[in-house]
N, C-alpha and C positions, 0 to 999 in steps of 0.2 A: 632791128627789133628782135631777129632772133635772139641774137646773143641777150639781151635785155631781160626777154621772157626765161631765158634759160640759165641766166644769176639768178632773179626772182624766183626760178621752181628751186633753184638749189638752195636759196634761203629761207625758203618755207618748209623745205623739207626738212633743212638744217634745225631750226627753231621747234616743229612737232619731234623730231628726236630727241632734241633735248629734254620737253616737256613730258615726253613718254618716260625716260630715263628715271628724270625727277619723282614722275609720279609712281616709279614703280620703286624707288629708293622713298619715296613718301611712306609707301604701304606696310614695306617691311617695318619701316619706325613703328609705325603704328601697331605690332602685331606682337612688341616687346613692350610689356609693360616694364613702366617706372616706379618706380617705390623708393621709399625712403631707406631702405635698408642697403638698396644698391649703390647710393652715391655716398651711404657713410661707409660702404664695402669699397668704394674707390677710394676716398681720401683717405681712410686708415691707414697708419703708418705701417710697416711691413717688418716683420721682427726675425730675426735670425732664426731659425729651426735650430733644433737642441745639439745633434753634434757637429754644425758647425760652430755653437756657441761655445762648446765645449774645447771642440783643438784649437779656437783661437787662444782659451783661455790657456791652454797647453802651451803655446809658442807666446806667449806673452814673457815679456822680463816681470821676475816677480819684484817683492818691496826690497827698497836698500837693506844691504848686512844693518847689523846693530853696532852700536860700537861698543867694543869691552872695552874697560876700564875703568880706572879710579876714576872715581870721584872728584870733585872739587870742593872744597869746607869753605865757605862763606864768612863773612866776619859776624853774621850774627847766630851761627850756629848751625844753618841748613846747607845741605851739600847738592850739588850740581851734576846731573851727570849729563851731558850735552844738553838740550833741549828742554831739561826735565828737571826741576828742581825740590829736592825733599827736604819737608822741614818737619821733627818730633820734638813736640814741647813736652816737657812733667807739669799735669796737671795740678799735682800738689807744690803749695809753696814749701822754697825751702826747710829744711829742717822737719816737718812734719810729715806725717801719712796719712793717709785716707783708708779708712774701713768704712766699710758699707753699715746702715742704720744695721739695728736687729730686725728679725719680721716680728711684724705684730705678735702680740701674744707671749711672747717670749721675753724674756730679761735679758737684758746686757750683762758681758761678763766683768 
């Protein structure tokens, strides 16, 4: 029976520890307020400070060279430069020009 009584006192004593424990970890919860502002302060994503954003951008490879070179002329008249294709039309048809009206008020010459 000793032995009996004497698991028993140590599993009551075990279990108000515990409960002591819990409730003193209860109280401090309690003594920090919650707010909306705190848990959108946690989930907020976390953004680099300025100069490590800066020497990353340092050691970064910058954009590919350009390529010089000629062009390429297409068969309907616009030319190619890699990627990039330019086409200039004349407004005016053939044979004629375009001048602009006169302004009001004025005569034509």
């Amino acid at each position: 029976m000793n032995r009996a009584v004497r698991s028993a006192r140590l599993l009551v004593a075990a279990i108000l520890g515990s409960l002591a424990a819990s409730g003193i970890a209860a109280a401090d919860e309690v003594k920090t307020p919650i707010r909306a502002s705190l848990l959108l302060d946690l989930t907020a994503p976390r953004a680099q400070s300025r100069d490590a954003a800066y020497q990353e951008s340092l050691r970064a490879e910058g954009p590919a060279p350009v390529r010089r070179g000629l062009g390429e002329v297409q068969d309907d008249g616009s030319v190619r430069y890699g990627d990039v294709t330019v086409t200039v039309r004349n407004p005016c048809p053939p044979g004629t020009h375009y001048e602009a009206p006169p302004l009001p008020g004025r005569r034509s010459k």
